[in-house]
N, C-alpha and C positions, 0 to 999 in steps of 0.2 A: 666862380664857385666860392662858396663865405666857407673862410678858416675856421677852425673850430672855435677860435676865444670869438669871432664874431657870431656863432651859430648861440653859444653861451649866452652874450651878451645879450641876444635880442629874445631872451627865454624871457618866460614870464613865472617869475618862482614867487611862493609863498612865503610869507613867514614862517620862520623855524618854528615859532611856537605852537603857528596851524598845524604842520607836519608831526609834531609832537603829541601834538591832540590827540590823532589821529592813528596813535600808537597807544591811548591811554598815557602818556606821561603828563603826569601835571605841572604847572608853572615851579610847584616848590622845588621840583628836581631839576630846573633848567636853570644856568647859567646863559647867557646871551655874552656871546660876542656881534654885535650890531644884529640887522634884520636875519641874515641869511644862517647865520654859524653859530653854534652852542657844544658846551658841555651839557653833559649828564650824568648826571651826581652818582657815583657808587653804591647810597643809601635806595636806589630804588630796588634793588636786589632783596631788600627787607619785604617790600609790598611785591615782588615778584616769586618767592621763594617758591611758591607751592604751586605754580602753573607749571604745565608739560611742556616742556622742550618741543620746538618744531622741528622739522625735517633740515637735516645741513646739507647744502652741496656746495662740493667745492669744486675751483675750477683752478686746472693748470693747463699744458702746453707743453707740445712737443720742443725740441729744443730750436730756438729762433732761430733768427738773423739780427745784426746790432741794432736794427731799427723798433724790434719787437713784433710781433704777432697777433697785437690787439686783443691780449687778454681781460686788460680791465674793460675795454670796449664791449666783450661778450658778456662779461659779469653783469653789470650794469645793464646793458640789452635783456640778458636773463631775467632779470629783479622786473624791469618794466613789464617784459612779456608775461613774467607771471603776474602781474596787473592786470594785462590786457585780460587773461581769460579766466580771473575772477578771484583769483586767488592772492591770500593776503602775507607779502614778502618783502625785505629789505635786505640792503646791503651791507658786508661787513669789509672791508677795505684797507690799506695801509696807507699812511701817507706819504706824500711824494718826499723825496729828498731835492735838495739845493742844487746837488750833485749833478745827477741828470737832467734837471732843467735848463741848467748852464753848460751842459755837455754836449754829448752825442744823443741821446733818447730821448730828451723833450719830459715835460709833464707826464703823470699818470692819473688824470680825473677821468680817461677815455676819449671817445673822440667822436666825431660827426653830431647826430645826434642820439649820442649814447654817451652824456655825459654828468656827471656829480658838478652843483655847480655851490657857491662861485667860487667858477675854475681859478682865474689868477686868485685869489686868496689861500686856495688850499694846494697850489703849486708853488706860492713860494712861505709865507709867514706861517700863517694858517692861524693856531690858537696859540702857538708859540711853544708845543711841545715837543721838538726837536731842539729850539732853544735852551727849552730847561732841562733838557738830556747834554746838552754840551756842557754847559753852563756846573751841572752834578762833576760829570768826568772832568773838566779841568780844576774845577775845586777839590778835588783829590790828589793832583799833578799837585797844586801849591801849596797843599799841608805837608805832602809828602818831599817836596825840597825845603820846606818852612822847617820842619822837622829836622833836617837835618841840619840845617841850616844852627838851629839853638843848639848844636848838641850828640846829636843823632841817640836819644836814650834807647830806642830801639833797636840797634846797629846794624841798620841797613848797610848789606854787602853789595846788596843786587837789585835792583830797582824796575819791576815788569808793568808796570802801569804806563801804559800812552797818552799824550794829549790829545784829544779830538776838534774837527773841526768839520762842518756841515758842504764842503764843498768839495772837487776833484784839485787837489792840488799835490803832483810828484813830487816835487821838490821837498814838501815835509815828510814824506817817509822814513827817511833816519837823517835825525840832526845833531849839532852839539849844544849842548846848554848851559847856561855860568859861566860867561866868558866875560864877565865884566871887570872879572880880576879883585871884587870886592872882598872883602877880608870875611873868611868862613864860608864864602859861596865855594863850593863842591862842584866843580864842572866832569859835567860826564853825556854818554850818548843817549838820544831820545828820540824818537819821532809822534808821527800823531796818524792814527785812524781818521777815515772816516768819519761821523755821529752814527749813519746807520749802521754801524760796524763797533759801535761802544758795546760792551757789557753793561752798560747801563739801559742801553735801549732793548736789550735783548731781556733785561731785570723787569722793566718795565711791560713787558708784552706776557711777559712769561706768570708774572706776581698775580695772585687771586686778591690782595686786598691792601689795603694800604700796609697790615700788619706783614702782609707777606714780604709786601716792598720791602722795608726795615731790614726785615731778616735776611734776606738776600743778599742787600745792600753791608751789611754786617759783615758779609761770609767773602766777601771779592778778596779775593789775596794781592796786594799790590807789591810785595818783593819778600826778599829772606835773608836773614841775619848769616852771621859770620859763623852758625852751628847747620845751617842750612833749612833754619825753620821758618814758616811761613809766617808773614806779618800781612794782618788783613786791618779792613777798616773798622773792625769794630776797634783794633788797636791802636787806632788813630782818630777813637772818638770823634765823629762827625757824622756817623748814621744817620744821627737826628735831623743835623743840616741837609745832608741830602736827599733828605723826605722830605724837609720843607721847600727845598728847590721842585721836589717833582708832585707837591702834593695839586697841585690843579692837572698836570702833566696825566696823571695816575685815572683821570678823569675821559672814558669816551667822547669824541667829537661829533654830534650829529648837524647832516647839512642833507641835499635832495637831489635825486635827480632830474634832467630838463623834463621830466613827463611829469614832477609833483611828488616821486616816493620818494621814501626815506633810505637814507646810508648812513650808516655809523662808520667814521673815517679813524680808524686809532693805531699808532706806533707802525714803526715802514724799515725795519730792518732787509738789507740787502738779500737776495736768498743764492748768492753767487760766495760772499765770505762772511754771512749769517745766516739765520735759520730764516730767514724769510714770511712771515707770516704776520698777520696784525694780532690786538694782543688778546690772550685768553677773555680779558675781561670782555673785551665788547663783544667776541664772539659768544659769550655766554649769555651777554645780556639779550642781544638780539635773537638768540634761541627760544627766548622768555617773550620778548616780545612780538612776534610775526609767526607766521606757521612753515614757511619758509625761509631761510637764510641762505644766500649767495654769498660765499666768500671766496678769495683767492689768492695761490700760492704764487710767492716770484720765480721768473724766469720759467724753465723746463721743469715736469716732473722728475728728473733724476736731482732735480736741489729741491725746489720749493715744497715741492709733494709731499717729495721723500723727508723731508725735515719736518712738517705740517703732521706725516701720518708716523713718526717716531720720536716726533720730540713731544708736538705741541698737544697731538692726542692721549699720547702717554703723560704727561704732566696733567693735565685738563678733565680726562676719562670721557671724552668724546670720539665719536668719531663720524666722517660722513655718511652721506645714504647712496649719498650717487657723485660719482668723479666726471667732468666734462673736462675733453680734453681738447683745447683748441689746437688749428693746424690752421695753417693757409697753404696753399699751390705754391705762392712763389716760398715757400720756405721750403716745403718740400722740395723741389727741384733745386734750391740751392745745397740740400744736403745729400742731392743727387750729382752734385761736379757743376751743376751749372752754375756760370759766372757771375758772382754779385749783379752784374751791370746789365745781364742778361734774362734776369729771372722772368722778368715780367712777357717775355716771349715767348709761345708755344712750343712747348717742349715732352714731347707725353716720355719719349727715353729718359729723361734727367729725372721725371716727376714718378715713374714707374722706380728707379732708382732710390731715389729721397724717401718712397714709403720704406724704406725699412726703422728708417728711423723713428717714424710713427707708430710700425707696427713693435719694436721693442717696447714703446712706452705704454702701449697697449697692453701687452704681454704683461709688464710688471704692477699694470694696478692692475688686471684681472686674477694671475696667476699669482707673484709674490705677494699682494696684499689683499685678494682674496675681495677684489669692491667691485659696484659694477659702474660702467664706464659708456658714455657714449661722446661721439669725436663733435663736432660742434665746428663746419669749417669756416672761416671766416671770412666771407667772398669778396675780392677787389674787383672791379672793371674792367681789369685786365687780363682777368682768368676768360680762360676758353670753354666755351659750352661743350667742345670733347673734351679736354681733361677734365671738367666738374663730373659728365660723365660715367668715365674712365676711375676716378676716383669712387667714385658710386658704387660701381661696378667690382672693383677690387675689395670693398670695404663690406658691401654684401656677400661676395663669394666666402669672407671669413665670418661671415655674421656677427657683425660690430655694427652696431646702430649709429648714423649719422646725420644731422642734419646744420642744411644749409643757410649761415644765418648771415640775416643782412640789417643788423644793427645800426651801424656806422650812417646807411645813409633811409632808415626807417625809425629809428627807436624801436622802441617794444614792441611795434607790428612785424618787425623783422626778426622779431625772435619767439615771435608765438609757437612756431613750429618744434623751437627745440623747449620749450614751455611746456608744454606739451607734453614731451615726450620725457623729460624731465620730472615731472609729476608722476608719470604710470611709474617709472624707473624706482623711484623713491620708494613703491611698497614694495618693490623686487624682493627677497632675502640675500643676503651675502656673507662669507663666510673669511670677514677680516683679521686679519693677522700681520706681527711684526716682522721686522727684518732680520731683527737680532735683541736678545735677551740683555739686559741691562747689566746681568751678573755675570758676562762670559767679558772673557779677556778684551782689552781695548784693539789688538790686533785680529782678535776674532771679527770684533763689532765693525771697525772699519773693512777687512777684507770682504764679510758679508755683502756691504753697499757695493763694494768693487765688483766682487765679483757676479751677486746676483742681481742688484739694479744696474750697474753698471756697462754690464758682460766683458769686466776684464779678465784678462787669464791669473794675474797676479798682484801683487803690491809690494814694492819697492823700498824700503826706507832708507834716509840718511841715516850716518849718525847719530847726530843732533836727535833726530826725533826718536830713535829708540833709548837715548839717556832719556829724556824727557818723557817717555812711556813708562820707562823705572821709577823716574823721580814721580810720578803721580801716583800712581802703586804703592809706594814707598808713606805717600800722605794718606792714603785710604781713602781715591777719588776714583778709583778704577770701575767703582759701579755705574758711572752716570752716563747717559748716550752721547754719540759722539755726531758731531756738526762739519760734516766735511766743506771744507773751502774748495771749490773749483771752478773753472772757468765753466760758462752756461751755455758756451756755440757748442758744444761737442760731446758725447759720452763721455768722451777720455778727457785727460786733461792737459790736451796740446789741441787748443782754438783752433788751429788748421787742420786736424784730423776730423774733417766734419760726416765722413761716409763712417767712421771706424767698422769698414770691412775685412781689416785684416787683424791677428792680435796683437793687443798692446796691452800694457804695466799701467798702473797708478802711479804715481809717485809721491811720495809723501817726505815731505819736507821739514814741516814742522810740526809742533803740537803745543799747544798753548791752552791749561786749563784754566776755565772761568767759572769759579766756585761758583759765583754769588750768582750766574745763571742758573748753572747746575747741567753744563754739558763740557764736552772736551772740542775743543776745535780742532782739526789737521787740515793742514795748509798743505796742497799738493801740485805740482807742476810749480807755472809764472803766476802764481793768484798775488795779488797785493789788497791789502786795506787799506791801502788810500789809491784811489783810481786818479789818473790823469784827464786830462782837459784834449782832444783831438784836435787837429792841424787849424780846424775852423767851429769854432766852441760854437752853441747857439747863443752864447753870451753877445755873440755879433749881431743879432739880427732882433734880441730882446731891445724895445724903448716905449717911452711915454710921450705922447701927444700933448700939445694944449688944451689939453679936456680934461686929461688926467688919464686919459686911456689907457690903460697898457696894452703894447701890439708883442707881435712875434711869439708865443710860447704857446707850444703844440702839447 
């Protein structure tokens, strides 16, 4: 059987410029990075302003297994199948991070033949804008010891800015800095995020125009003087700089899937300790451009979703037509007790078990947000013709629409069914709504998530996070929504409580606001922004051939 980068490989894609064509974008709005990969210039919003929006669907997922779900696999299937039966659609996308290619998760271009190609380019380098999102946040990290370094005219007491870096590495999560003993270096404690985990990349997704960029960028607060007031970057004079670092960054990436259609690949924030989503602009653009747009949130609907239909709709004034929410068997049964090792074994008790956890996320895009929803499962080999089913069967008795897609090893013929069904969905009517009001209390807004996406009983906080609920209160930030950090195996946020059939607490730990985003983050349970590397990275099994091939990356 060919791996996916060999399935990739032996595609026969076009030129980006064809595929552009093919959208109405003309040469003068494309930037080229070689044959397959381009920008797309911001200014075509100019000659798109006054076309009608096409239909959005988004797709999310119940909550995985470490290996994932194959949601971008169903997007991408999606976009092709609405090829297949005539209708004209593209993809909206985030990009992969460093992190997971060299981890445990692999790539995210999708997989078999359902895939955004060319895959190794936009799994590891791409156009380079995760680069110039690092590249932003650490030049802020060295004005702001630079600074203090002449002088400190500002008087920084407290210093909340991180360095970032684009891979899983524990170790830098808190370090020390200025240890060279050099005369005026200020040694003190640091660590570094993740990049998909900067405020910058979260600036960058979030910003409607370059002008927005600026302003954002402007508003980041990187620490507080000795009276307790905030000092941001526009106080540190470099806005400028950091919009010339991101001004190509700021720019949509279009590239194709193995069938010929288009995908706009842009910004890949985490959706486990960021808002998850790629960035307004491309989703807007490809609104303007195709009559359908496939886009999709990270990890489960209780992050990615839920961040996509409170942050990025509310900023944006979008919203979708229709939610697809992918499942597989063996994730169900594993959030039924069955044994990671065992999933792939016929199991209909484990699997009868596991749907609850489907039918919650069910529950909260129909009922708490008011959208309509059909499950989309994502068939392996090693599913059983009873429990396909059985699942069938459970999923009609509640009249949830579902269909069975086989993307992975058909392309778009595999997904014509949910293409389909998917298109009638979209003239449905639906009666959308938030989770929580932008003007009520920050513990209001977070217990809301808890307790009505969540289904926790309550929420917990340290200390620590309740001074830091005052101190933002106190700056007159308390209107903006809030971006909960939690782990994505579980409702709750303890990874191993993967059934949560009994009750349990949130816990919230920290709160960290990020002006220049324009949401508050709380950090709850064991979350970290910087993830580690697992016992055996797939860093071991990535290499290049004498050809120049690169192997290994899923």
């Amino acid at each position: 059987m060919q791996t996916d980068i060999e399935i990739a490989r032996n595609a026969k894609l076009k030129k980006i410029n064809e595929i552009a064509k093919e959208l109405n974008i003309d040469d003068d709005y494309i930037e080229n990075y070689g044959n397959y990969k381009a920008k797309i210039s911001n200014k075509i919003f100019n000659k798109l302003k006054d076309k009608k929006n096409g239909k959005l669907i988004l797709v999310t997922a119940i909550n995985p297994t470490p290996l994932g779900e194959g949601k971008t696999t169903i997007s991408i299937g999606l976009a092709d199948g609405l090829h297949k039966i005539g209708k004209k659609s593209i993809l909206a996308l985030r990009e992969p991070s460093l992190g997971p290619v060299f981890g445990i998760k692999g790539g995210a271009t999708g997989g078999g033949k359902a895939q955004v190609a060319p895959m190794e380019d936009i799994n590891l380098h791409f156009t380079g804008d995760i680069h110039a999102i690092t590249s932003a946040n650490n030049l802020i990290s060295a004005v702001i010891d630079n600074h203090i370094y002449f002088g400190n005219e500002l008087k920084f007491k407290k210093v909340v800015w991180k360095r970032c870096l684009d891979l899983n590495d524990r170790q830098l999560r808190k370090i020390q800095t200025g240890l060279s003993e050099e005369k005026n270096i200020v040694p003190r404690e640091d660590g570094f995020d993740i990049s998909v985990a900067s405020e910058i990349m979260a600036i960058l997704c979030l910003a409607e125009n370059l002008e927005d960029l600026k302003r954002r960028l402007s508003n980041i607060i990187v620490g507080y003087n000795e009276e307790g007031e905030k000092i941001t970057v526009k106080d540190l004079k470099i806005e400028g700089s950091l919009a010339v670092l991101l001004k190509d960054a700021i720019n949509p990436n279009i590239v194709q899937t193995l069938e010929n259609n288009p995908a706009i690949i842009h910004g890949g924030p985490f959706a486990n300790i960021a808002h998850g989503c790629n960035s307004i602009i491309a989703t807007k653009m490809a609104l303007k451009l195709a009559d359908y747009t496939v886009t999709e949130a990270g990890f489960g609907a209780d992050l990615g979703m839920e961040k996509f239909l409170n942050i990025k709709c509310r900023k944006a004034g979008i919203k979708p037509n229709v939610i697809v929410c992918v499942a597989t068997i063996k994730a169900l049964k594993y959030h039924g007790g069955v044994a990671k090792e065992d999933i792939f074994k016929e199991n209909i008790q484990g699997l009868e078990k596991g749907m609850n956890n489907l039918f919650k996320h069910i529950h909260n895009i129909k009922e708490e947000f008011g959208l309509n929803v059909i499950v989309a499962i994502n068939k392996f080999k090693e599913d059983s013709n009873q429990e396909i089913e059985y699942l069938q069967e459970k999923l009609k008795q509640k009249n949830i629409q579902m269909s069975l897609v086989q993307a992975w090893e058909y392309g778009g013929e595999g997904a014509e069914d949910l293409a389909e069904k998917v298109v009638n969905m979209c003239e449905e009517n639906d009666n959308f709504k938030f989770t929580y009001n932008v003007e009520e209390k920050i513990q209001t807004k977070i217990e809301k998530i808890a307790k009505n996406i969540y289904g926790a009983e309550n929420v917990e906080y340290s200390e620590e996070a309740v001074e830091k609920i005052k101190e933002i209160e106190k700056l007159g930030y308390s209107n903006l929504p809030v971006c909960i950090a939690k782990n994505q195996y579980s409702f709750s946020d303890d990874a191993k409580n993967l059934s949560c059939d009994t009750p349990f607490n949130i816990h919230v730990n920290d709160i960290v606001l990020k002006a220049g985003a324009e949401f508050i983050v709380v950090l709850t349970g064991k979350i970290f922004t910087m993830p580690g590397l697992p016992k055996k990275p797939s860093a071991e099994k990535i290499d290049i051939d004498e050809k120049g091939n690169i192997l290994g990356i899923f």
